[in-house]
N, C-alpha and C positions, 0 to 999 in steps of 0.2 A: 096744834099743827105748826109744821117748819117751813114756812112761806117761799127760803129758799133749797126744801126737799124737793128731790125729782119722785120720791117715792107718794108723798105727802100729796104734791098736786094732781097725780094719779089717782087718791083715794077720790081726790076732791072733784076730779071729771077736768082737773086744768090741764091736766096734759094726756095724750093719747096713749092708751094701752089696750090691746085684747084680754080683756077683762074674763076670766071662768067662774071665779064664784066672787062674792060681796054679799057682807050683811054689818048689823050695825057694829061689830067689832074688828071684823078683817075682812080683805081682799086678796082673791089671789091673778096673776096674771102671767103671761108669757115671759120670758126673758128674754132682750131684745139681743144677746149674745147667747144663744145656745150652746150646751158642752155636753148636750144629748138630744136624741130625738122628743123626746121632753123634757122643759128645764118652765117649772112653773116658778113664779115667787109668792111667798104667802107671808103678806105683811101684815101687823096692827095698823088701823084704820089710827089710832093715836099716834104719835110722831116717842118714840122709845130708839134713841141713836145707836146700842148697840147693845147685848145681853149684859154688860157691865152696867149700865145706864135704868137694870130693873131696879124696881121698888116691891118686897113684900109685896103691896096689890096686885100686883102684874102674872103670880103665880096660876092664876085660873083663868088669864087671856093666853099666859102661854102653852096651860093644856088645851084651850080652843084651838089656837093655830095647829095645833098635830092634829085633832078632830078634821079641820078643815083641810089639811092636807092629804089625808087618810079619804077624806070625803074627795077630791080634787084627783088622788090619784085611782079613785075607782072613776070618775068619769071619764079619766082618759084612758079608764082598760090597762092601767098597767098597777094593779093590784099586786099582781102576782110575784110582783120585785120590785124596789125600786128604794132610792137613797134619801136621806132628810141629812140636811144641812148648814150648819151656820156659823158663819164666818163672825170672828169676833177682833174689831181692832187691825189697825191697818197691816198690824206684822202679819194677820191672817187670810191678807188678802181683800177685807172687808173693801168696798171702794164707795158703797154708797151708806152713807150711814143713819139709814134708818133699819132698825131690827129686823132680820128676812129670813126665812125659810127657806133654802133651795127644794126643791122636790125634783130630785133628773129620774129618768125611768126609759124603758126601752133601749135599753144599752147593758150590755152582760158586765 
């Protein structure tokens, strides 16, 4: 863990988030800037700064996170469309740098 992540102390219960799903590998939760009527984030519960920053091992937490997103986006009923996303590196917009999933949904 990265003691000065805002993502990190989220996993960790140190800072507030509406939490949807968590288990011992990822989390996922609200985005406190919405750019849709759902905008979930689904992080690794390890601290991984950006998709540049994987390692080989990481290849089968990052087929989790789409499971959990897939999972995430049928609890909020929007199954039926919706985007996965990720930001890599600040040219791309990235601003918080621990590794994240967007999930936006309910927006055509």
């Amino acid at each position: 863990m990265n003691e000065d992540c805002k993502f990190c102390k989220i996993v960790q219960g140190k800072s507030e988030a509406e939490i949807v799903y968590q288990d011992d590998a990822a989390t996922a939760f609200w985005d406190i800037h919405p750019k849709a009527p759902v905008h979930i984030l689904i992080v690794p519960n390890r601290h991984i700064a950006s998709v540049n920053d994987m390692q080989p091992d990481d290849e089968t937490l990052m087929g989790h996170l789409i499971w959990v997103a897939k999972e995430v986006a049928r609890q909020q009923n929007t199954q039926k469309g919706y985007r996965l996303m990720v930001n890599t590196g600040p040219a791309s917009g990235q601003v918080v740098f621990h590794l994240h999933i967007h999930l936006l949904g309910r927006r055509p």
